[in-house]
C-alpha positions in Angstrom: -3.1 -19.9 8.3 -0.9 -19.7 5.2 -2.9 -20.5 2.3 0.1 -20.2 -0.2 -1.7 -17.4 -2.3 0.2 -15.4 -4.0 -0.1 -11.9 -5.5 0.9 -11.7 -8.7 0.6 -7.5 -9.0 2.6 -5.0 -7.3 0.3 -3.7 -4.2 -2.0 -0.6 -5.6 -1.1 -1.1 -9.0 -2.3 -3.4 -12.2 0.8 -4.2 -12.9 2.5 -7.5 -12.8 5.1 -7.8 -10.5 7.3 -10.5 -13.2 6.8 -7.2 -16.0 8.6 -5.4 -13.1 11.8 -7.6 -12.1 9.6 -8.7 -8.9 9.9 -5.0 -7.7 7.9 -4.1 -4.9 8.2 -0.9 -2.6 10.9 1.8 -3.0 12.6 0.0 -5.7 9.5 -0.1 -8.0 8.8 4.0 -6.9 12.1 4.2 -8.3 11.5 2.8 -11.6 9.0 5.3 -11.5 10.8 8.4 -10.8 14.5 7.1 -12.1 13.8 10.3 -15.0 11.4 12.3 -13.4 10.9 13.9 -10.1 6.9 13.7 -10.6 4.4 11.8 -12.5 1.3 13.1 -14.2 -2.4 11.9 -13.6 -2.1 9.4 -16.7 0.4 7.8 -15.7 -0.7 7.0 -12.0 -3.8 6.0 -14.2 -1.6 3.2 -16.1 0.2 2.1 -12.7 -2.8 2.1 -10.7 -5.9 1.7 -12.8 -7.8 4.5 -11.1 -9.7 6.9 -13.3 -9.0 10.5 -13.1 -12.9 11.1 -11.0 -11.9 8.8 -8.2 -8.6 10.7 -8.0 -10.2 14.1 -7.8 -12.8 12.9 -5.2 -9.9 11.7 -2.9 -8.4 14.8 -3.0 -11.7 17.0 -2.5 -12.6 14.7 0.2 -8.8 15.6 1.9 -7.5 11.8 1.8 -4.6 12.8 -1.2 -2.7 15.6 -1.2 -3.2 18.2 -4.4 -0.7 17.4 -6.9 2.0 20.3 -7.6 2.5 21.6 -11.0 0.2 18.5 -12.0 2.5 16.0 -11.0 2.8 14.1 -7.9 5.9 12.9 -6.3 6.8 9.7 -4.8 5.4 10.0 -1.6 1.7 11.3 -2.9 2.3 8.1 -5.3 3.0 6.1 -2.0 -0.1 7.3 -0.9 -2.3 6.9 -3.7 -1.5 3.4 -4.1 -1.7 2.3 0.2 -5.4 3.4 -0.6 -5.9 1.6 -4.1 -4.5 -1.6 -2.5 -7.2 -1.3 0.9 -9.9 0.2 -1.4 -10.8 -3.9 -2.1 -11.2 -4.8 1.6 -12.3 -2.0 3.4 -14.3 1.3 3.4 -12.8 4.3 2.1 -13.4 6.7 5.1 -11.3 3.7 7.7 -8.8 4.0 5.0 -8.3 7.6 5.3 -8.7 7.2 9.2 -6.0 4.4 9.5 -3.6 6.9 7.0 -4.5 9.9 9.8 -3.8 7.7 12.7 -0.5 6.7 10.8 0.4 10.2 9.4 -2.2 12.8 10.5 -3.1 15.9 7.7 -2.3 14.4 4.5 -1.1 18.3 3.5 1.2 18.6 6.5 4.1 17.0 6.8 4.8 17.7 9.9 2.6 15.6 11.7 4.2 12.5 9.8 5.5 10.0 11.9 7.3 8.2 8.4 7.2 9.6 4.8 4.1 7.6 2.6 6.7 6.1 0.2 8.8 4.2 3.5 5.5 2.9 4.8 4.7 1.7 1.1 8.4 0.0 1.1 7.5 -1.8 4.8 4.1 -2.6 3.7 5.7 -4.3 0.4 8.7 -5.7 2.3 6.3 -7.5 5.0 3.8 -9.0 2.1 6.8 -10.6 0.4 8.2 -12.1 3.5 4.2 -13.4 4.3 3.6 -14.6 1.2 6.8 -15.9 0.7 7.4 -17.7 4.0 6.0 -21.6 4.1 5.2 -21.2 7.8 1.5 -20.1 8.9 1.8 -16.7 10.2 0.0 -15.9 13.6 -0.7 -12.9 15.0 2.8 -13.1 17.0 5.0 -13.9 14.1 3.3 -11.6 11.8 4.4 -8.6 14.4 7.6 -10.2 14.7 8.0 -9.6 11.0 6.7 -6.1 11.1 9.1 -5.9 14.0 12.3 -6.7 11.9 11.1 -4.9 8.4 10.7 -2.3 10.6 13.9 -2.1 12.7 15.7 0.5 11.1 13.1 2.8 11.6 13.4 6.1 14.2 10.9 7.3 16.2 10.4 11.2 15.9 7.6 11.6 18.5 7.1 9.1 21.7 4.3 6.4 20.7 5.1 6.3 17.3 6.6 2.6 16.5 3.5 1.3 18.5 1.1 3.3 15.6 2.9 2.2 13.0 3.1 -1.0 13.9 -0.7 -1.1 14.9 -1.5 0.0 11.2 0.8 -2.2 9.7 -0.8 -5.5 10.9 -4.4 -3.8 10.3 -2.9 -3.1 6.5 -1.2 -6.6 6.0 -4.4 -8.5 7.3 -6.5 -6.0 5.6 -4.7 -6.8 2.1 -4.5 -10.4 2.3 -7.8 -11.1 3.1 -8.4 -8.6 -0.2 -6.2 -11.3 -2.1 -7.8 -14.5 -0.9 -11.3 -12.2 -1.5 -9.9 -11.9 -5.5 -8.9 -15.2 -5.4 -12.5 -16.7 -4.6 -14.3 -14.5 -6.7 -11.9 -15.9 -9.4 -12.6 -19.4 -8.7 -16.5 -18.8 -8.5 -16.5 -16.8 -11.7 -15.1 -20.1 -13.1 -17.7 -22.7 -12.1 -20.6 -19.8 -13.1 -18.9 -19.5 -17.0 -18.2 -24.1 -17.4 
């Protein structure tokens, strides 16, 4: 079903994807860090519109890495905003346990299967081909699209493709139906205010 809703934001954030140039994934982390290497809690604030409490509870509850030097670098960005854009459509503990499943100990890197700000590009790249495309996406054609966003990446441990592509149809399902959610609530709050 294609209902030809589209998402006006950037995925994670409060910002406007037309503000941006249209940028979505790696491109928009780079107009992040194009001068800086790291990005202070204020400013994921302003990207993201989450308050500085929620932050600190994600990382006491081990779902966000501890920022270093008080700034956090693209891939804790990444990761901070994967969770802000599921936080709509699903509970927070299957959000940390889909990110797990994806890229185990959010403090160790070396049970990554692909870096947060990669998954954050293919999770960007896939919505703009969805949302984009005029033909109704099935199940099929929505892994066939995972399938080519996803074809340039390498597998560092056996099994890993089938993860990631496992919890990138979970996400992209996950985060439309958080769109069309916004988008009824929208409508509703409409008829309740005529």
């Amino acid at each position: 079903m294609n209902l030809q809703i589209r998402e006006e934001y950037i995925p994670g954030t409060i910002l406007k994807r037309a503000d941006m140039g249209n940028a979505t994934g790696l491109e928009f982390l780079s107009k992040i860090f194009y001068i800086s290497d790291g990005v202070m809690l204020s400013q994921i604030r302003e990207i993201s519109g989450i308050d500085g409490s929620t932050l600190q509870n994600w990382t006491k509850r081990g779902w966000v890495e501890n920022s270093k030097l008080k700034k956090y670098n693209i891939d804790q960005v990444a990761h901070i905003l994967i969770i802000n854009m599921l936080r709509g459509c699903m509970h927070l503990e299957k959000i940390a346990f889909l990110i797990r499943y994806i890229n185990g100990s959010v403090d160790d890197r070396s049970d990554d299967i692909i870096r947060d700000s990669v998954l954050y590009d293919y999770i960007c790249r896939i919505l703009d081909t969805v949302m984009s495309d005029e033909k109704s996406y099935e199940v099929s054609s929505l892994r066939d699209c995972i399938k080519t966003v996803t074809a340039d990446y390498e597998e560092k441990i056996g099994g890993a493709r089938r993860r990631l592509t496992n919890a990138l149809e979970i996400i992209i399902v996950a985060y439309y139906s958080a769109i069309i959610k916004r988008y009824s609530d929208e409508k509703l709050e409409l008829i309740i205010n005529s």
